[in-house]
C-alpha positions in Angstrom: -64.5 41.1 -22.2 -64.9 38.7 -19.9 -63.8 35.6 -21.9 -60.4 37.8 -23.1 -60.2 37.8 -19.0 -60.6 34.5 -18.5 -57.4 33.5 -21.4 -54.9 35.7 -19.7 -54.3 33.1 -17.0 -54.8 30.0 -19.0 -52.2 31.3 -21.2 -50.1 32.3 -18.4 -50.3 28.8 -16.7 -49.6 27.1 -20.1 -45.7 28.9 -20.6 -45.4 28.0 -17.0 -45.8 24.6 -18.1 -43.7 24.7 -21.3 -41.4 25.7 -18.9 -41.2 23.6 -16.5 -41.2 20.4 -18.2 -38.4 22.1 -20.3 -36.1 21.9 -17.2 -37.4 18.6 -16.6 -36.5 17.2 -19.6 -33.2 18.6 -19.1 -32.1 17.1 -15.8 -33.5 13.8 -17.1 -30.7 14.2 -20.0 -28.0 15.3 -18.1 -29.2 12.0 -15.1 -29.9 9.4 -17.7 -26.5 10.5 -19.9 -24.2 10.0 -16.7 -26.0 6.3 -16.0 -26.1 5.3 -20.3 -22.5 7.0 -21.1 -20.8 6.9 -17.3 -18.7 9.4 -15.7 -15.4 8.1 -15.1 -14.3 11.6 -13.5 -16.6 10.8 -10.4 -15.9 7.0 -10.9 -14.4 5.6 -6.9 -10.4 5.2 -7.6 -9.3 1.6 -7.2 -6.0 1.9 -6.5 -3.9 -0.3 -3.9 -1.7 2.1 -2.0 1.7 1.6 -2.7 5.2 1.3 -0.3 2.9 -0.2 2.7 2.6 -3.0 4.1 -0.8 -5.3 3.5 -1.5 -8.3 5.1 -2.4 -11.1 3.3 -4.3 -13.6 5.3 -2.7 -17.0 6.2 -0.1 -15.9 3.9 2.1 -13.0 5.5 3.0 -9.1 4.4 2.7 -7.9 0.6 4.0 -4.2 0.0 3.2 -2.8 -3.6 6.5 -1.1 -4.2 5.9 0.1 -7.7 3.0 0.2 -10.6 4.1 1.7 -13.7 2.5 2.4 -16.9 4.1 2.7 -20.3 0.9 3.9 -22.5 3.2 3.5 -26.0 4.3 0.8 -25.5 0.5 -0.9 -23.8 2.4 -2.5 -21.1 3.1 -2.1 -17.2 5.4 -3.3 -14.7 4.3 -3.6 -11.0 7.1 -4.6 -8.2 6.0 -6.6 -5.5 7.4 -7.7 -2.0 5.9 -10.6 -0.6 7.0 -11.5 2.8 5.5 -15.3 2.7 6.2 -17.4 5.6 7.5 -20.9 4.2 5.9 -22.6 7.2 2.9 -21.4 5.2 3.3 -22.0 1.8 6.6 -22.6 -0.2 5.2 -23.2 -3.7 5.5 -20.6 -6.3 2.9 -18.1 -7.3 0.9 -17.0 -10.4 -0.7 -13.9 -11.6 -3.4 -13.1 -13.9 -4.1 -9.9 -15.3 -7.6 -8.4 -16.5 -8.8 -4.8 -17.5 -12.3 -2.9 -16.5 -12.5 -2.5 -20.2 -12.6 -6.4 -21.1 -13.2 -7.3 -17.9 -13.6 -11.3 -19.0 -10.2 -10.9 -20.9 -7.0 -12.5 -19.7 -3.9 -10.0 -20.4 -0.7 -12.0 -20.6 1.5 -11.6 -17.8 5.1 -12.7 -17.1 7.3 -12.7 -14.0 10.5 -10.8 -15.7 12.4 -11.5 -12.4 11.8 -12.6 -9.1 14.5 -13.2 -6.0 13.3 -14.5 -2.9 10.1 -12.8 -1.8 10.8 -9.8 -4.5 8.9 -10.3 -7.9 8.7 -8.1 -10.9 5.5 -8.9 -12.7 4.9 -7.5 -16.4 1.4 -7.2 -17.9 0.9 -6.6 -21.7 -1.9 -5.6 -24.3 -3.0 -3.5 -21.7 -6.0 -1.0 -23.6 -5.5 2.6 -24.2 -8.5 3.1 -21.9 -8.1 0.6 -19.5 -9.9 2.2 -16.8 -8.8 0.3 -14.0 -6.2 -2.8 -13.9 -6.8 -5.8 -11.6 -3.6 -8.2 -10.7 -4.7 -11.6 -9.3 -2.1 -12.9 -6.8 -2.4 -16.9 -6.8 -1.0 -19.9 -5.5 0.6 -22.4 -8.1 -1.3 -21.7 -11.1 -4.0 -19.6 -12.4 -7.0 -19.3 -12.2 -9.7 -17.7 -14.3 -12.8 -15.6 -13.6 -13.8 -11.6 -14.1 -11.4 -10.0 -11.5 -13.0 -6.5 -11.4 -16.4 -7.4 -10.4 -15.1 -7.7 -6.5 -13.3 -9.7 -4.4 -12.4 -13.8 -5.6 -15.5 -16.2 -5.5 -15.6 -18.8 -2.4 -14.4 -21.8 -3.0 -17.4 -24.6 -3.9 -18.0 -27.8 -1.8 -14.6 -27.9 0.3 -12.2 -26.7 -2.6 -9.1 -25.0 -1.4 -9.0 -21.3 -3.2 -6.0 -20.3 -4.6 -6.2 -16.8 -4.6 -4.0 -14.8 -2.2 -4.8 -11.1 -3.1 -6.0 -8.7 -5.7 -4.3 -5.4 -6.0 -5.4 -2.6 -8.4 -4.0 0.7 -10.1 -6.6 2.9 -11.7 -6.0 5.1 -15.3 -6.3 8.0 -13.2 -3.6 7.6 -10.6 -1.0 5.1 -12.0 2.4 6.2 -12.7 2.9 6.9 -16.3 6.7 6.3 -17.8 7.0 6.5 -21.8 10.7 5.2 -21.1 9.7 2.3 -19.4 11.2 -1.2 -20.7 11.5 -4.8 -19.8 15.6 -4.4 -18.2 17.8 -7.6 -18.1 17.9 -10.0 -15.4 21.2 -8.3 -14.7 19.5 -5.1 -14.2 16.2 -6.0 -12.2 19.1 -7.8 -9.8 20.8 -4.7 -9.0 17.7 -2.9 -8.7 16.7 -5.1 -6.3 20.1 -5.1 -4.4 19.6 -0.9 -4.5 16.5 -1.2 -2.8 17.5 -3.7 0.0 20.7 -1.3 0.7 18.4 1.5 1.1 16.2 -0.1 3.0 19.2 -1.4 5.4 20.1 2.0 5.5 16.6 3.3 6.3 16.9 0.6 9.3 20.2 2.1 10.7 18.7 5.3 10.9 15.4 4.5 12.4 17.2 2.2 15.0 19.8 5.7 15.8 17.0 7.7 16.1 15.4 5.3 18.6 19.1 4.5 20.5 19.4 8.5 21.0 15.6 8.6 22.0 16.6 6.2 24.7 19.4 8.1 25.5 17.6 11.5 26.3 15.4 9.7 28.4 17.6 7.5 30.4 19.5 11.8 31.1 15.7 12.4 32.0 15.3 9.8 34.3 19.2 10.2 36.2 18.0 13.4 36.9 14.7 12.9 38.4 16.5 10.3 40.8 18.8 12.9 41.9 15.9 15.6 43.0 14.1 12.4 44.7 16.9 11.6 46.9 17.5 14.9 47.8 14.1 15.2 49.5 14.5 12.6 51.3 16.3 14.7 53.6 13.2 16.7 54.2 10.3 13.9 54.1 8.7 11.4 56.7 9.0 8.3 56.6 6.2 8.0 55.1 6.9 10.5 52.7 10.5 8.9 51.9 8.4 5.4 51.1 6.8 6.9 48.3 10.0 8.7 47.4 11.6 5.1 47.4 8.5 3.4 45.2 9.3 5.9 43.0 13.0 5.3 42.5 12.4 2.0 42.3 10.0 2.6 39.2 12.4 4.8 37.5 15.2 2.4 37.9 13.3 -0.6 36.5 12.5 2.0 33.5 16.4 2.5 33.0 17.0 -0.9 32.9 14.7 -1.7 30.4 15.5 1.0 28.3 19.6 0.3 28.8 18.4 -3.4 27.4 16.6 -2.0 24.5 19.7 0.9 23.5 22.2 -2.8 23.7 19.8 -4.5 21.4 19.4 -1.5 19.0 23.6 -1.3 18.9 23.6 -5.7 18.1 21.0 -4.9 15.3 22.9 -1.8 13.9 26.1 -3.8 13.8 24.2 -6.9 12.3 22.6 -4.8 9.5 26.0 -2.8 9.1 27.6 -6.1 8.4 24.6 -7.1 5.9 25.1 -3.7 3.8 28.7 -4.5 3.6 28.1 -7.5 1.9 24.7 -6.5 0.0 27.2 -3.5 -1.4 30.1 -6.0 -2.6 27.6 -8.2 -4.4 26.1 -5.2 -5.8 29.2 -4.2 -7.3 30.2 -8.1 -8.6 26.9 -8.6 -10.4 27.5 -4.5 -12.0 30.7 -6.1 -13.6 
């Protein structure tokens, strides 16, 4: 009897064990599965925000208007606006494309059309799972090295880098467009002619918005001087100091903000003029 006692626990404790290293073997798969195979659903996005402005150091302002994917076809186009300063650098520029999937691949790249600081960049072969994209921005021509490993190397013993920037799209987030082609230089011009007369047009209306701003304030401000120099009937003379301090203020405000509402009207009219044009050579180059 008392060694059938004695089994009941050691058999007991012996399931327990089975047991636990059971689930211990399972949450070693499921960790060591995630590390061998990768999970690219919890994978950090990479992806440069597009339509904002990014400065590029000792270089200027680079906006990211467009990145789009064409998975049929294994081919993107990204539109780029680089506002370079030519006191900086007036030389042209290069890109070089690479893939997290190959990342010590090259893809080919070609600049389909590029107008002042406006460039339409196409990148081909890109792989069905590409994972994430990297576009190398450089100075003159390219250079090589794996692009999504992090940001360029430093140059070595006094060499000048040419890299400007390094922008990314990721599989998850980039715009996807089965219809998308290489267009015409014809086509990429008026595109680009399109986006400077909307953005004209988005400058009117910013600039009316503030000019009516200005206005409501400057009706604030007459009638605040008009309740301060009616007290003045009623005040000290000390009292009618500050009453005058205060005037003063306000009428240094108005005068400042009367500048400001004749500048916005000068740019309006300049801009005006600008999408006049920008709209006739629209229509010339559409035939």
């Amino acid at each position: 009897m008392k060694r059938q006692a004695d089994s009941i626990p050691e058999n007991t404790s012996t399931k327990y064990l089975i047991a636990l290293s059971a689930i211990v073997v399972l949450l070693l798969f499921f960790l060591f599965s995630g590390l061998v195979f990768g999970n690219n659903d919890h994978a950090k996005v990479q992806q440069t925000p597009l339509k904002e402005s990014l400065t590029i150091s000792g270089y200027g302002e680079l906006i990211v208007e467009e990145w789009i994917y064409n998975p049929d076809k294994n081919f993107m186009i990204v539109t780029l606006n680089l506002e370079k300063s030519s006191t900086i650098y007036e030389g042209n520029l290069s890109f070089i494309a690479q893939e997290k999937e190959y990342p010590n691949r090259d893809l080919p790249t070609s600049v389909e059309y590029q107008d002042g600081n406006r460039y339409v960049v196409s990148i081909q072969q890109v792989s069905p799972s590409f994972e994430v994209m990297a576009l190398d921005i450089n100075k003159g021509d390219s250079s090589n090295g794996a692009l999504i490993q992090g940001e360029p190397s430093p140059p070595k013993g006094g060499e000048k880098s040419n890299d400007l920037a390094r922008i990314y799209t990721d599989e998850r987030k980039v715009k996807v467009d089965t219809q998308l082609s290489i267009q015409t230089e014809q086509e990429y011009e008026v595109a680009s002619l399109s986006q400077k007369i909307n953005q004209a047009k988005k400058t009117i209306e910013e600039k009316e918005k503030l000019i009516q701003t200005i206005e409501e304030r400057l009706k604030e401000i007459d009638q605040k001087v008009v309740e301060l120099e009616s007290e003045q009937f009623y005040e000290t003379e000390e009292e009618k100091e500050q009453i005058n301090a205060q005037t003063n203020q306000l009428e240094n405000e108005k005068d400042q903000l009367n500048r400001e509402a004749s500048d916005g009207e000068l740019a309006i009219q300049t801009i005006r003029e600008k999408l006049t044009m920008l709209k006739e050579k629209r229509d010339m180059v559409e035939g």
